[in-house]
Steps between C-alpha positions, in 0.01 A plus 500: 500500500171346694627166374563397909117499500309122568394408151104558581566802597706625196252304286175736642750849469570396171118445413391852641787639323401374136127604566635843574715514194228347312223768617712761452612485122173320423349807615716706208438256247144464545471878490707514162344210330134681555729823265580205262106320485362868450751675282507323112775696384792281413850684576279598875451158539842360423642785724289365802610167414863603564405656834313184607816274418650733704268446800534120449871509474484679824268272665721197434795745627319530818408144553891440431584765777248274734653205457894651576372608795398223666647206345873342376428396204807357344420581146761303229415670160723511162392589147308840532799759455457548134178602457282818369201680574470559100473146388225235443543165703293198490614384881412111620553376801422181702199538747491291879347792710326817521799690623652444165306785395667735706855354439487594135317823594791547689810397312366680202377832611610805301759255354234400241172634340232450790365114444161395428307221474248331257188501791129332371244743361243429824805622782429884349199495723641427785490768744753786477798281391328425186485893423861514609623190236257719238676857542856320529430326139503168597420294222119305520454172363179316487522125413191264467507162536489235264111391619433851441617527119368177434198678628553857312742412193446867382710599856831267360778714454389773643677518840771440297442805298441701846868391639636665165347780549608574840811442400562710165426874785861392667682535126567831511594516936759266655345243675559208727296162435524273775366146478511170745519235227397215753148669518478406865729557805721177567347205756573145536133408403529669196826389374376143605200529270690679197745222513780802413825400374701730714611439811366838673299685227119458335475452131529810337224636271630688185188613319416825719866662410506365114197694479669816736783507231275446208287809586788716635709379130852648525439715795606252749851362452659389856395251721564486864485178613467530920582223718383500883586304749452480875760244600314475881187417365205628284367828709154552543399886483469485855861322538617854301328760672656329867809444374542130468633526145857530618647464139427612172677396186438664152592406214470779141614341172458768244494347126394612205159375321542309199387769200208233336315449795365804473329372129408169617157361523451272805181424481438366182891434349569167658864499465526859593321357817750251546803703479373702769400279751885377437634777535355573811491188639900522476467808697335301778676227511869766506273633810477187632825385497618889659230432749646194619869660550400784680277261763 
């Protein structure tokens, strides 16, 4: 509708626009998650959790509302019509750019159980959002490094133990888990350095969803396996807010999980390990391949 607008312009409107949407539900949430830090009673607390999905889903509604309004994005995405708020889904995706975030927040909301990421242990103390990630259960991790274990060998499989746990409270609610399995956002220098062996993706790194599926056991069984592409160019999150992201394609392949990778040790079965990394490395390198047809 404002999409006549000179792309600075729609880039600043858009800006003022998220901040409002931001302040506004962030106000509701933060005012809920103070019932949720205060009130220890379990069926209150999973009640409030509901309502703060709610206010999320809503804030990623609004931001969605922002961006028809003032730009033309030509949006290409197939794969997301058979879905259900009542299942579990491990979704993957590849990862150039921030706004990547707020495709899949946008292609999957209310088509899916609200997503959440694994987020370090230290980002809980960051101001206000690291309440919000608390009260909307997203799962903590805290990993040390290796000079640290060599350091405290009494620490070593402990973070390990910590990712289980926060896993094993989404068994009995439908969740979501959403994971970039490059790590990093896509650059140039850093495919340079990893020497990768596709022609537009990072290696992928399996261990952080072996472990998702070992803790989560039969819970999980579909994969969605997300493919993004912006065929003028990787956006920054400026580039999205103004509008210079004229085309977005999606990609959803929904597949099942094989059943025994739910009882496999990765970390210390070495040909469990193997089969893993192969099978997702043949993931990557299908998304490769699609990548390079849809370009």
């Amino acid at each position: 509708m404002l999409s006549f607008l000179p792309i600075p312009v729609r880039g600043v409107i858009a800006l003022l626009l998220l901040i409002i949407n931001t302040l506004f539900w962030s106000v509701l949430l933060l005012l809920l998650t103070l019932f949720k830090l205060i009130l220890p009673i379990t069926a209150v607390r999973t009640a409030l959790t509901k309502a703060l999905i709610w206010i999320a889903e809503n804030w990623i509604s609004g931001h969605k509302a922002i961006a028809s309004l003032l730009h033309k994005h030509r949006w290409d995405v197939q794969g997301v019509e058979d879905l259900s708020l009542d299942d579990w889904y491990l979704v993957i995706s590849n990862h150039q750019s921030w706004a990547d975030i707020f495709v899949l927040q946008s292609i999957f909301n209310r088509r899916i159980p609200f997503l959440k990421f694994f987020i370090k242990q230290e980002l809980i103390w960051v101001p206000v959002i690291g309440l919000a990630w608390w009260a909307l259960d997203f799962p903590f991790i805290k990993r040390y490094s290796k000079e640290y274990l060599q350091k405290h060998p009494e620490k070593r499989g402990q973070d390990l133990e910590a990712t289980r746990k926060a896993c094993r409270k989404f068994l009995t609610t439908p969740i979501s888990v959403m994971n970039f399995l490059e790590g990093t956002r896509f650059t140039d220098e850093k495919y340079g350095r990893q020497q990768s062996p596709y022609q537009h993706l990072l290696r992928p790194k399996a261990g952080g969803i072996a472990l998702v599926l070992n803790a989560m056991g039969s819970a999980i069984q579909t994969m969605l396996n997300v493919t993004i592409v912006y065929p003028d160019g990787i956006p920054t999150f400026w580039d999205y807010l103004s509008g210079r992201t004229p085309n977005i394609i999606v990609r959803v392949e929904k597949s099942a999980i094989p059943p025994h990778f739910a009882q496999g040790d990765y970390m210390n079965d070495p040909e469990f390990k193997i089969e893993f990394q192969n099978w997702i490395n043949a993931l990557w390198q299908e998304k490769d391949d699609l990548i390079d047809q849809l370009i």
